[in-house]
N, C-alpha and C positions, 0 to 999 in steps of 0.2 A: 483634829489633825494639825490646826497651826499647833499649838501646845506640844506637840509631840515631836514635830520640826523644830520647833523652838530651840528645845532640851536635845536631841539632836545636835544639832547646829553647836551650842553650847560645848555638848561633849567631844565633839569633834574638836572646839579651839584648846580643850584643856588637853584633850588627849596630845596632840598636837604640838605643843607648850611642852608636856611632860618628856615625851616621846620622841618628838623631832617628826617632821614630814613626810619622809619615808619609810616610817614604820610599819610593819605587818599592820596594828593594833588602829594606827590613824589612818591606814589607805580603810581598812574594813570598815571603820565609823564615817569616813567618806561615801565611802559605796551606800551604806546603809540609807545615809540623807540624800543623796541621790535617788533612792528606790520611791523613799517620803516624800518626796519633792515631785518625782515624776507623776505616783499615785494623785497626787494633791493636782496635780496639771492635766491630768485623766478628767476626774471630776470635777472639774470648773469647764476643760471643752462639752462638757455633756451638759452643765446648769449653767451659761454664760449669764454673765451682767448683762444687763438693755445697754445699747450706745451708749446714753447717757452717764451712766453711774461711774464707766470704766476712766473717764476724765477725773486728775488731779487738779485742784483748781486753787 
């Protein structure tokens, strides 16, 4: 899943770059990571870290 958010993410800045920000082509590669994103935030409130782990230190 990160892998796929990654390259996502990525395609989104090129798009973006190419295209300009209000593009048909760069709002739907937005949306798309969005969708990856939320999915991704689905499954971690369902398999949390212990307290502990979730600290940057």
């Amino acid at each position: 899943m990160v892998n796929e958010i990654e390259a996502k993410r990525k395609s989104l800045i090129e798009t973006a770059r190419l295209y300009g920000m209000n593009d048909a082509a760069t709002i739907q590669c937005s949306q798309e990571l969005d969708e990856l994103l939320l999915e991704q935030m689905k499954q971690q409130s369902k398999h949390p870290l212990p307290k502990n782990s979730r600290r940057m230190r």
